[in-house]
C-alpha positions as CSV (number, residue, x, y, z in Angstrom):
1,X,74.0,-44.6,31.3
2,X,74.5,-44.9,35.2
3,X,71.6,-46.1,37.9
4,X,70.6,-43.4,40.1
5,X,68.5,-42.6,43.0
6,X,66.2,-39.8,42.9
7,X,64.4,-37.8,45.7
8,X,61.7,-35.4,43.9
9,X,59.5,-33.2,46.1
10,X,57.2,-31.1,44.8
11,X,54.8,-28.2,46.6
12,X,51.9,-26.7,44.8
13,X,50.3,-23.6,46.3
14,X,46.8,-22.4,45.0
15,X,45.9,-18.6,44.1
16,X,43.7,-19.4,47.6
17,X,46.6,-20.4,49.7
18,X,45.9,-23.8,49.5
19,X,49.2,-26.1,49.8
20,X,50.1,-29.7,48.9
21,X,53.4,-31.8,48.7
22,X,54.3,-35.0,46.9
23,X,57.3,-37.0,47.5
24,X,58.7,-39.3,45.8
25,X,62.0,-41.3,46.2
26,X,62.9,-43.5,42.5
27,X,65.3,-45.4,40.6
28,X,66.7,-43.5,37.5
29,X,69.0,-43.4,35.0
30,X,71.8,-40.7,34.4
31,X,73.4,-39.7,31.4
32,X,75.8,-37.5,29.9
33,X,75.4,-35.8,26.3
34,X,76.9,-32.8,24.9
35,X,77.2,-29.9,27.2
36,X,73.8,-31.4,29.4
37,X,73.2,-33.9,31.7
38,X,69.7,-36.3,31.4
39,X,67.9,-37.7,34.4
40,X,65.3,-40.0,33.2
41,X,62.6,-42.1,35.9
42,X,59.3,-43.7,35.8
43,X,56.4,-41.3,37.2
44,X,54.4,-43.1,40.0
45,X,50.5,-43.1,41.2
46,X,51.9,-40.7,43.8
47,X,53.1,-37.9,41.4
48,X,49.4,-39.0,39.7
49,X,50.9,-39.7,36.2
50,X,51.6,-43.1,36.6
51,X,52.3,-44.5,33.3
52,X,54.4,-41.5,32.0
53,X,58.5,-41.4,31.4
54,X,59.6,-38.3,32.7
55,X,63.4,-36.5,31.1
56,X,64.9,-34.1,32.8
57,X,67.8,-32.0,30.9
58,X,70.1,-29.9,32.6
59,X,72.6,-27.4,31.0
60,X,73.7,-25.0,33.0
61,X,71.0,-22.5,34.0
62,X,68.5,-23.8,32.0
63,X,66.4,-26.9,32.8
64,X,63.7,-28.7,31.0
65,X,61.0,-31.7,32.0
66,X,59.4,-33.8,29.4
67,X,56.8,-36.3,30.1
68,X,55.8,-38.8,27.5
69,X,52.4,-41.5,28.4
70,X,49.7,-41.4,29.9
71,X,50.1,-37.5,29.8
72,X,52.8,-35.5,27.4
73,X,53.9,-32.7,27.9
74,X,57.0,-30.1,27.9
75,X,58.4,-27.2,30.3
76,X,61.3,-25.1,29.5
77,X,62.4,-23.7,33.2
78,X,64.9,-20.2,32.7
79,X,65.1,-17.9,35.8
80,X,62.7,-14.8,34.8
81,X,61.4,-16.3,31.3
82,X,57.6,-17.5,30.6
83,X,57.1,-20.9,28.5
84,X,54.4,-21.4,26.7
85,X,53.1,-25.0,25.9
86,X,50.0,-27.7,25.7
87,X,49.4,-29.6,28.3
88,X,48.5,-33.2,26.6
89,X,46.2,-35.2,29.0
90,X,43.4,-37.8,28.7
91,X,41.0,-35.3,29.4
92,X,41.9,-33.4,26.7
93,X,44.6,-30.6,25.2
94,X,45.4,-27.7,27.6
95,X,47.2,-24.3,27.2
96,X,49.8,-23.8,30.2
97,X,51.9,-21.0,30.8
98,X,55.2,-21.3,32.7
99,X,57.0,-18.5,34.8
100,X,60.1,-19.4,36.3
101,X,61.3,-17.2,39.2
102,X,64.0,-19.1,40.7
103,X,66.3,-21.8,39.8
104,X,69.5,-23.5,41.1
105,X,71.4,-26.3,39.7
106,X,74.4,-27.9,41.6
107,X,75.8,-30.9,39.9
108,X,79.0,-32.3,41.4
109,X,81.5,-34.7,38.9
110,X,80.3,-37.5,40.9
111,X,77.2,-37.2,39.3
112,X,75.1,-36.1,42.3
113,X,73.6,-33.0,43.0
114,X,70.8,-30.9,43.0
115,X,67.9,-29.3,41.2
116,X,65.6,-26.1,42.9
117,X,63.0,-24.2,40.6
118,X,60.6,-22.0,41.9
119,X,57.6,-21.4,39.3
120,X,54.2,-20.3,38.5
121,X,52.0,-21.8,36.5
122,X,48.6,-20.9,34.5
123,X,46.9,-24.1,33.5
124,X,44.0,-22.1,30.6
125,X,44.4,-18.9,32.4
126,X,41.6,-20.6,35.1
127,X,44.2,-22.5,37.5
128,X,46.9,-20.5,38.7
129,X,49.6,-21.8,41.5
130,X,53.2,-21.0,42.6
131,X,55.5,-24.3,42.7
132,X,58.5,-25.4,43.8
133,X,60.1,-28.4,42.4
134,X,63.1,-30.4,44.1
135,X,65.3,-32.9,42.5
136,X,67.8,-34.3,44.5
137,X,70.8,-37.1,42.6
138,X,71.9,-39.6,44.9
């Protein structure tokens, strides 16, 4: 297991065209298993699941988040693929719907590299956004 930086951004966009961005720069760990490659950090109060471990697995075109805490929950991101889960969160069990429409993954040998996924997402069918999610390795 190696000690990593990480630079996450995410944007959210609202079905009414509102917009908001979170950044967030954090120690991680890297690791190698297999044919995939694990990134796992500590959320913060600024992604607003503080208290949750987030894993991030990579393998090839294919990448999925899970987020164990305060908040659990799984996403299976595949270019043109929905994923359908439950959202676990203090305020209760939620149905969510994932639809990913773009993804990139560039991972060098030095383990650096980068992660882009574009997505929508349907939180009960009420709450719909389009996302973009940005993992950079340093």
């Amino acid at each position: 297991m190696k000690n990593i930086m990480l630079r996450i951004e995410g944007t959210q966009r609202s079905i009414d065209g509102e917009e908001s961005t979170i950044e967030l720069t954090t120690e991680g760990k890297l690791y190698k298993k297999e044919n995939a490659t694990y990134l796992v950090y500590e959320e913060s109060e600024i992604s607003g699941m503080e208290g949750c471990t987030t894993t991030v697995k990579v393998i090839k075109d294919q990448v999925s988040m899970r987020r164990f805490g305060t908040a659990n929950s799984e996403i299976v991101f595949q270019k043109g693929k929905k994923y359908v889960t439950h959202y676990n969160t203090p305020y209760g069990i939620f149905d969510m719907e994932v639809l990913t429409r773009e993804i990139a993954c560039n991972m060098t040998d030095a383990d650096k590299g980068d992660i882009y996924i574009e997505y929508n997402i349907s939180l009960e069918g009420m709450v719909e956004s389009r996302n973009k999610l940005s993992i950079r390795i340093m």
